[in-house]
C-alpha positions as CSV (number, residue, x, y, z in Angstrom):
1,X,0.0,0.0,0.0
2,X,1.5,3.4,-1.2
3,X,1.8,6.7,1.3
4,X,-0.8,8.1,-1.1
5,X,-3.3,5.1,-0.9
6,X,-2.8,4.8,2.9
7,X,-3.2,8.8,3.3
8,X,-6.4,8.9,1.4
9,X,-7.6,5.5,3.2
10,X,-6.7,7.5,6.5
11,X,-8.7,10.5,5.7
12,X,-11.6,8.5,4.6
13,X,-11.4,6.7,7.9
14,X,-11.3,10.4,10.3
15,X,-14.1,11.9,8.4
16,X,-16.5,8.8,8.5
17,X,-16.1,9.3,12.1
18,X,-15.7,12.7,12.7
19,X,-19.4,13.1,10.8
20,X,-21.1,10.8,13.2
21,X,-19.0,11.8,16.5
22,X,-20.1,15.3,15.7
23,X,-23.3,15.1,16.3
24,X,-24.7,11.6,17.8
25,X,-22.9,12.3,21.2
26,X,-24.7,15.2,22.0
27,X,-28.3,13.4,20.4
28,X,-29.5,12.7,24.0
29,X,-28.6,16.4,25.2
30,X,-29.7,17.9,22.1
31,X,-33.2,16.2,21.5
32,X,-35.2,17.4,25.4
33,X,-33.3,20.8,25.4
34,X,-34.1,22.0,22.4
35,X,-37.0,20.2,20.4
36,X,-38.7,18.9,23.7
37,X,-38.3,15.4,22.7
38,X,-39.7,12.7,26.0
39,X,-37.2,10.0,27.3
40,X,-39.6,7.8,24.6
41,X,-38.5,10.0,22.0
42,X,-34.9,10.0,22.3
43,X,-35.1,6.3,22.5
44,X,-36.6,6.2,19.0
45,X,-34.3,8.4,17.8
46,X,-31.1,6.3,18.9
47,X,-32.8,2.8,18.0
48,X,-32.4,4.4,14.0
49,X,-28.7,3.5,14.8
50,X,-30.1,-0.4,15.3
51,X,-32.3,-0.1,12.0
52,X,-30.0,0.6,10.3
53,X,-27.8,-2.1,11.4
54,X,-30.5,-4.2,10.6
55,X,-31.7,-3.0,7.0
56,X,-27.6,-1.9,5.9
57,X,-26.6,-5.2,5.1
58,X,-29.9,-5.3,1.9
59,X,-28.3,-2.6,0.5
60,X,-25.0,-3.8,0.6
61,X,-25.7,-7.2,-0.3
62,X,-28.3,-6.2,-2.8
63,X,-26.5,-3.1,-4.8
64,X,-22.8,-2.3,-3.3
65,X,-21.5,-5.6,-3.7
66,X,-23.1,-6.9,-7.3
67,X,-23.1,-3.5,-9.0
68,X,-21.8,-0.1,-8.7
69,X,-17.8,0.2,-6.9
70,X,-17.8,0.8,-3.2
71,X,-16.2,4.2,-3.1
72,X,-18.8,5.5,-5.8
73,X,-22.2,3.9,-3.7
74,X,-20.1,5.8,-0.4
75,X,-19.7,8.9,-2.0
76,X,-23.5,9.5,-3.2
77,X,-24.5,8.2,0.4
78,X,-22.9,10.4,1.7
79,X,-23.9,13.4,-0.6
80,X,-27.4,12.4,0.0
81,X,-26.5,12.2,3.9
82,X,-25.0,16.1,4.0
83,X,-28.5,17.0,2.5
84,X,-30.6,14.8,5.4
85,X,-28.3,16.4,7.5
86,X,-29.0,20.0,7.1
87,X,-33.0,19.6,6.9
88,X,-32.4,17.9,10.6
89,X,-30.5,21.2,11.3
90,X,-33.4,23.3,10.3
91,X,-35.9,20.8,12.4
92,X,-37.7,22.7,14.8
93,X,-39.8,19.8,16.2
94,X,-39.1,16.1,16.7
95,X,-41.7,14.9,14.0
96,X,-39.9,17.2,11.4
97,X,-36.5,15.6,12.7
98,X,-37.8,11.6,13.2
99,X,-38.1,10.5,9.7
100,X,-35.1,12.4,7.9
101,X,-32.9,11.3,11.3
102,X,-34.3,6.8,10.1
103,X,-33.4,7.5,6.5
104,X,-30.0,8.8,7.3
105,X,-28.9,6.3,9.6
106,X,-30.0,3.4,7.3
107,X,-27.5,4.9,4.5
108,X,-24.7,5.9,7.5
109,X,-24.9,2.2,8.6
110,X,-24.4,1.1,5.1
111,X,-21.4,3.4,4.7
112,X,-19.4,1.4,7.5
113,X,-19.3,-1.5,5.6
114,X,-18.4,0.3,2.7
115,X,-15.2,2.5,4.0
116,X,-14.3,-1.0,5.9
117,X,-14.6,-2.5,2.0
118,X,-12.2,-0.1,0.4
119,X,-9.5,0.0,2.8
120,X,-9.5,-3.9,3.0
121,X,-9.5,-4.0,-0.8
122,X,-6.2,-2.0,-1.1
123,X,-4.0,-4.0,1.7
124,X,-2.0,-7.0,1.2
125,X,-2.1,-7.6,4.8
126,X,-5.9,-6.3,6.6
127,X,-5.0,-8.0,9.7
128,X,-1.6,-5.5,10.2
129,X,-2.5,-2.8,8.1
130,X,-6.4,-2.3,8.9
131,X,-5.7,-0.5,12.5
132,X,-3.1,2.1,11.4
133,X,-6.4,3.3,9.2
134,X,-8.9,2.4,11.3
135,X,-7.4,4.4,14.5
136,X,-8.2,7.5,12.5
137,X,-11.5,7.2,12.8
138,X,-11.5,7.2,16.4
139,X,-9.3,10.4,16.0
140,X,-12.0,12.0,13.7
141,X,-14.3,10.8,16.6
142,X,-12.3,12.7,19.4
143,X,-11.9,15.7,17.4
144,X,-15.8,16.3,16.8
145,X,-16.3,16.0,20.1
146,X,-13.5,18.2,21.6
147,X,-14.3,21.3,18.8
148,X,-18.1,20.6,20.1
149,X,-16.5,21.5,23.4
150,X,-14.2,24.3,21.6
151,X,-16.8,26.0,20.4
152,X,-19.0,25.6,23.7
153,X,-21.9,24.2,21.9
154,X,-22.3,21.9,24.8
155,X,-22.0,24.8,27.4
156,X,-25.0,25.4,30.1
157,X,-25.5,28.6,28.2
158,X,-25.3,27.1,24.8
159,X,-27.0,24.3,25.1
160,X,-30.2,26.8,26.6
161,X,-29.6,28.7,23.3
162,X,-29.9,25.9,20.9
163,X,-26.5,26.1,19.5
164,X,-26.0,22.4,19.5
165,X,-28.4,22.5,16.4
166,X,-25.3,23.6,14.7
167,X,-23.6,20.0,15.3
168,X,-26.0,18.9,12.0
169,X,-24.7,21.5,10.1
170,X,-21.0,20.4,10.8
171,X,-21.7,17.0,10.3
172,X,-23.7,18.3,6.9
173,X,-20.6,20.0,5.7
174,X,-18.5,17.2,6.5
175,X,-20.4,14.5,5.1
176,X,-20.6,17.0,1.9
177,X,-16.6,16.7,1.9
178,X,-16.7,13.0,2.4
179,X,-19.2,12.7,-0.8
180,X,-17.2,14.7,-3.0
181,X,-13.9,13.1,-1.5
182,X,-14.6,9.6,-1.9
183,X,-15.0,9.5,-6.0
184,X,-11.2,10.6,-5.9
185,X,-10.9,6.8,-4.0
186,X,-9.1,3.7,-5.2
187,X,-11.4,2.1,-7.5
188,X,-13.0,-1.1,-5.0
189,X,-15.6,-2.7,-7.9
190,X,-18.0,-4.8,-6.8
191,X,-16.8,-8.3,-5.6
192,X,-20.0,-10.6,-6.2
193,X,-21.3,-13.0,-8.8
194,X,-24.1,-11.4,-10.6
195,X,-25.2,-14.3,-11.9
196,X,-25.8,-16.4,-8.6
197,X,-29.3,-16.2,-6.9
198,X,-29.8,-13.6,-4.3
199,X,-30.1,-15.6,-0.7
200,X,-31.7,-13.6,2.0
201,X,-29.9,-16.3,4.2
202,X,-26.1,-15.4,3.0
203,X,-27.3,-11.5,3.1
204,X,-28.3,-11.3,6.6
205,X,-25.6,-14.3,7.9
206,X,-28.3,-16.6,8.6
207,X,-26.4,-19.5,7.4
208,X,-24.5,-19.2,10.4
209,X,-27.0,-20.0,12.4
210,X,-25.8,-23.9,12.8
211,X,-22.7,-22.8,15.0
212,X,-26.0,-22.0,17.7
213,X,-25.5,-26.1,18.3
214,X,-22.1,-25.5,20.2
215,X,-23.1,-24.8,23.5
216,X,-20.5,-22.2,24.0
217,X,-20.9,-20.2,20.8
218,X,-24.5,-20.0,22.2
219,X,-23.9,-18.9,25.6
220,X,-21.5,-16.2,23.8
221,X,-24.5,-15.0,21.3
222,X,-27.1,-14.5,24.2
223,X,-24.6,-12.4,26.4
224,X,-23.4,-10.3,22.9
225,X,-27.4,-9.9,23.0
226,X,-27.9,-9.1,26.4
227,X,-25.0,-6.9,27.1
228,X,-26.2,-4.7,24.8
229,X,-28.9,-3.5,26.9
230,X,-26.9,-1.9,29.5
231,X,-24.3,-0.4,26.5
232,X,-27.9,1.0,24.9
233,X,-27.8,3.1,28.4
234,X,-24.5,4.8,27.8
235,X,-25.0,5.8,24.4
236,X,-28.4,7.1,24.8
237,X,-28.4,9.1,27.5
238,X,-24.8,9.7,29.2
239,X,-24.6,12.8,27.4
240,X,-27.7,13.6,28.5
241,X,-27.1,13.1,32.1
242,X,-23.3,14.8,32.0
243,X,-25.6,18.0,31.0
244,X,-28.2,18.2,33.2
245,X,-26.1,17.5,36.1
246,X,-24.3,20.2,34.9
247,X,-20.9,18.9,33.6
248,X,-18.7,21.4,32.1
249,X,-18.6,20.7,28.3
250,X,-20.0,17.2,28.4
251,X,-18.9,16.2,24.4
252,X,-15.2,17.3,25.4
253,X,-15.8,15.1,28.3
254,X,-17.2,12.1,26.0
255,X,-14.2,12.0,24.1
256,X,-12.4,10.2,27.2
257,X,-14.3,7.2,26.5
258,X,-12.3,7.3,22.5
259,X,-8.8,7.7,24.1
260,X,-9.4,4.9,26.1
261,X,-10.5,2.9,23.3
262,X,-7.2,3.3,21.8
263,X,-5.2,2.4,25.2
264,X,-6.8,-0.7,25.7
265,X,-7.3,-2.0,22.1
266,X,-3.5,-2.0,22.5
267,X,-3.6,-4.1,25.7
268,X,-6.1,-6.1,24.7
269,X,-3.3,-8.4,23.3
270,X,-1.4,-9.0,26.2
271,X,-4.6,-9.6,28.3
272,X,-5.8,-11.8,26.2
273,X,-2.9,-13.9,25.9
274,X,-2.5,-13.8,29.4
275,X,-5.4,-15.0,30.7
276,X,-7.9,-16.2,27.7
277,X,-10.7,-15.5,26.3
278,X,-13.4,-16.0,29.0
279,X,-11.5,-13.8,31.7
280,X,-11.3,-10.8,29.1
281,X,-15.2,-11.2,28.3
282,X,-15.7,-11.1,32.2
283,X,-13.6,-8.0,32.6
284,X,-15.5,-6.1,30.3
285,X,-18.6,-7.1,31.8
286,X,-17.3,-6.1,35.1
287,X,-16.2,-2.3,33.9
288,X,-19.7,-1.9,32.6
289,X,-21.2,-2.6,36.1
290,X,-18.9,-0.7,37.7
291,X,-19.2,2.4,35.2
292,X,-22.9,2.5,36.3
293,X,-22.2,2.3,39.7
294,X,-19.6,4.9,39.3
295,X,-22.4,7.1,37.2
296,X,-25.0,6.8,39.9
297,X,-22.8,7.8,42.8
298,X,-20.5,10.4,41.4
299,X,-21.2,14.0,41.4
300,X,-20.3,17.4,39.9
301,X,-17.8,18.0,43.1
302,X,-15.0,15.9,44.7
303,X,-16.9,12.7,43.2
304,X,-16.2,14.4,39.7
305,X,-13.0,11.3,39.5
306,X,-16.0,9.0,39.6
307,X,-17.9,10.1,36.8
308,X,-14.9,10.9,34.6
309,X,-13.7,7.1,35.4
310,X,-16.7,5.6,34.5
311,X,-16.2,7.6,31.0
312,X,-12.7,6.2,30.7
313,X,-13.8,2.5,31.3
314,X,-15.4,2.7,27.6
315,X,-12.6,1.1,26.4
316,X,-12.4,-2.1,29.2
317,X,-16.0,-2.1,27.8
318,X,-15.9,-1.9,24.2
319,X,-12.7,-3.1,23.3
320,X,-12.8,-6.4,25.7
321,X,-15.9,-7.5,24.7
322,X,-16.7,-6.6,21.1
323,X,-12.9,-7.0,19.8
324,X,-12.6,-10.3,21.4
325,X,-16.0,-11.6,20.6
326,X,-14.9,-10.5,16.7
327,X,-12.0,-12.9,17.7
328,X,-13.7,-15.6,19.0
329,X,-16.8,-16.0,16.4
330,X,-14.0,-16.0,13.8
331,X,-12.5,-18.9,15.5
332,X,-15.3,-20.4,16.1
333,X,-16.9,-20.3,12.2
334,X,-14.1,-21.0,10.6
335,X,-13.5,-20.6,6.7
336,X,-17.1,-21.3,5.8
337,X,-19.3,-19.2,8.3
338,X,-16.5,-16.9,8.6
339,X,-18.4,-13.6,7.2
340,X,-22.1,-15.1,8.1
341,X,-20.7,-15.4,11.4
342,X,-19.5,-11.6,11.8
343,X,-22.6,-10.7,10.3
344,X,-25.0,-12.4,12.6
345,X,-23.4,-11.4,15.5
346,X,-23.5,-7.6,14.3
347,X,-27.0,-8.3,13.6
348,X,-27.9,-9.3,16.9
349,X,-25.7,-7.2,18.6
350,X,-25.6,-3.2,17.4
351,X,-29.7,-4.5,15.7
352,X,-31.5,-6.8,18.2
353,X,-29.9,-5.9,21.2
354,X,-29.4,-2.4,21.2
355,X,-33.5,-1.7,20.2
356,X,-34.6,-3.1,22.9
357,X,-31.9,-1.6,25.1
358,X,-33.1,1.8,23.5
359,X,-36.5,0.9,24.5
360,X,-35.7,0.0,28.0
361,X,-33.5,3.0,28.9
362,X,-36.2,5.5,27.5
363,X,-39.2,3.8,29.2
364,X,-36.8,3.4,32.5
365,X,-35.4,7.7,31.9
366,X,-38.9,8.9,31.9
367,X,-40.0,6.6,34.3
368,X,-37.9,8.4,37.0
369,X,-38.5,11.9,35.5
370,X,-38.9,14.5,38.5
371,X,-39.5,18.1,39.0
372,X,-38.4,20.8,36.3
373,X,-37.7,18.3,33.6
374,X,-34.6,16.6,36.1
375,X,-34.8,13.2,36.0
376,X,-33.4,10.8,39.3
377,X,-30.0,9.2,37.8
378,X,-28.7,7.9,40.9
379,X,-32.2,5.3,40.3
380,X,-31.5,5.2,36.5
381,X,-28.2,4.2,36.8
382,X,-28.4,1.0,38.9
383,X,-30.3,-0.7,36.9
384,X,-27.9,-1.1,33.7
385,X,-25.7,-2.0,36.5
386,X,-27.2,-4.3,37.9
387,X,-28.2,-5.9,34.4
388,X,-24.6,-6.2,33.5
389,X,-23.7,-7.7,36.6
390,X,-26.6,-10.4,36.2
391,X,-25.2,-11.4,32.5
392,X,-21.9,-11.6,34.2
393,X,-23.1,-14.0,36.8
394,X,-25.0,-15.8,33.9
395,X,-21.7,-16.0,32.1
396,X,-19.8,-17.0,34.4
397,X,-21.5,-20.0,35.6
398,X,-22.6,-21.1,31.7
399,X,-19.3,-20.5,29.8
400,X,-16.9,-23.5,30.0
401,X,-13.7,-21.7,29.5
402,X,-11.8,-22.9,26.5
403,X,-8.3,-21.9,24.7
404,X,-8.8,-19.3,22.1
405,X,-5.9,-18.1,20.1
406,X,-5.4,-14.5,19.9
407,X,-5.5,-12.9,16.3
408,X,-4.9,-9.2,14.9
């Protein structure tokens, strides 16, 4: 792979995620403050992410990979995206917002694969080469949220203004750039056979259903499912509750949770190796508990450590469990169900678990709604913790430990 490639791979990479960092942070802040959206609401709005996990992999598997060249399908998704974008900016209710926010998110989903499709097709070597790309998307991520903070959008006095609003036009401009940029792309044609049947089975990984006999691989696919719940939690409303509490600058704040990401996807290794894949599973599990815990007890003042180290654990969280259960459904599908596999767990994971995780937290957020539009987060709180800590238990006692070879 040339500087050049790997440059324009690298800005591809920061931009995807700078576009979607720059705005769906701040979502759960944005939504009550300004268009008056209910805990309900702002659930529907964040389960858009889990439709279109669920309806991305039609148009993939239907147009991007029989047809048209990935970087061209990403580039008018994307232009179309900039101009969903800025009609959300102009939104001044959340029934003009709702239906341009679904029909973004099913083409933003699609894009994932599709930046993840041109990168692999240019590297000799994905499993080496793939993170030094991907890492700039997290980067991209970090950045949105710190010039959110920069430009104190996320301020007590900016968010009362509305200025947050202008995190859609930011992501509109971006994702404008992105459009326009990715026709300038290595070419990445499409890679299947147009004359074989279509298979709803091979496009939504059912085929991969079979490895559901092995015990294990079962236990592993309910607690992917489950632990999604509690994760629904953070990324709906921690935002939310940083800025009613009234946390300085929440998005700057948010991008904690990135950096750590990037620290412990580079100790995930070592853990791993060191003491296998069930114990790194369980220590993820774990750090979501505790976050929760460290959530509902923590305060603005000398407990501030405990709500900016529940931020930081995002990355015990993430990386831990979704990196090494990558790992270990690769292992476990082998060649054959290796892509259904990856597919069925995203399915079930970011589309299945996640909507009803959406569901729960907004029915659980207005459930505990008090005085002056406050809501009671020390309650709220406990019980994602105390879901995680019931899958763990679950785990725990279910999963027969077994050796799993660590790969990059």
């Amino acid at each position: 792979m040339t500087v050049k490639i790997k440059t324009q791979l690298s800005v591809m990479m920061f931009l995807e995620f700078f576009i979607w960092g720059g705005w769906f942070v701040t979502l759960g802040i944005y939504l009550p403050n300004t268009l008056g959206s209910t805990g309900s609401e702002i659930a529907l709005a964040y389960s858009t992410q889990s439709w279109g996990a669920i309806l991305a992999p039609f148009i993939i598997g239907l147009i991007a990979d029989r047809y048209f060249n990935a970087e061209r399908i990403l580039g008018v998704l994307h232009l179309i995206g900039a101009a969903l974008m800025y009609v959300m900016y102009q939104a001044v209710d959340f029934l003009g917002f709702f239906p341009f926010l679904l029909a973004y998110m099913i083409m933003y989903m699609s894009t994932l694969a599709l930046v993840n499709s041109v990168s692999f097709n240019q590297m000799k070597d994905p499993a080496k080469e793939f993170s030094l790309v991907r890492v700039f998307g997290t980067v991209g991520w970090i950045t949105a949220g710190l010039l959110i903070s920069f430009f104190n959008w996320d301020s007590q006095e900016g968010i009362t203004e509305g200025f947050l609003r202008n995190t859609f036009l930011m992501a509109s401009v971006s994702s404008a750039i992105l459009g326009v940029f990715s026709f300038t792309l290595p070419k990445t044609p499409p890679t299947a056979d147009k004359s074989q049947k279509i298979k709803l089975a091979d496009i939504l990984g059912l085929d991969a259903l079979a490895l559901l006999k092995n015990r294990n691989f079962l236990i592993f696919f309910l607690a992917s499912v489950l632990i999604c719940i509690p994760l629904a939690f953070y990324y709906q409303h921690a935002g939310q509750f940083l800025g009613e509490i009234g946390v300085a600058n929440p998005a700057g704040k948010m991008t904690i949770g990135q950096i750590s990401e990037i620290l412990f996807l580079l100790l995930l290794p070592f853990f791993f190796k060191r003491f296998g894949f069930k114990m790194t599973i369980v220590a993820a599990m774990l750090a979501w508990g505790v976050r929760y815990l460290m959530f509902a007890y923590g305060d603005t003042g000398e407990l501030v450590f405990m709500l900016l180290t529940g931020i930081a654990l995002h990355g015990v969280c993430y990386d831990f469990f979704f990196v090494s259960g990558q790992i270990y459904t690769d292992s476990k599908a082998g060649a054959k169900y290796k892509s259904a596999a990856q597919g069925l767990i995203t399915l079930a994971t970011y589309g299945v678990g996640m909507l009803i995780g959406f569901w729960i937290a907004g029915a659980i957020t207005d459930a505990y709604l008090i005085e002056g539009g406050q809501h009671d987060w020390s309650t709220i709180w406990l019980y994602p913790s105390a879901f995680a800590f019931l899958v763990l238990l679950l785990f725990v006692i279910l999963f027969k430990n077994e050796k799993i070879a660590y790969k990059s």
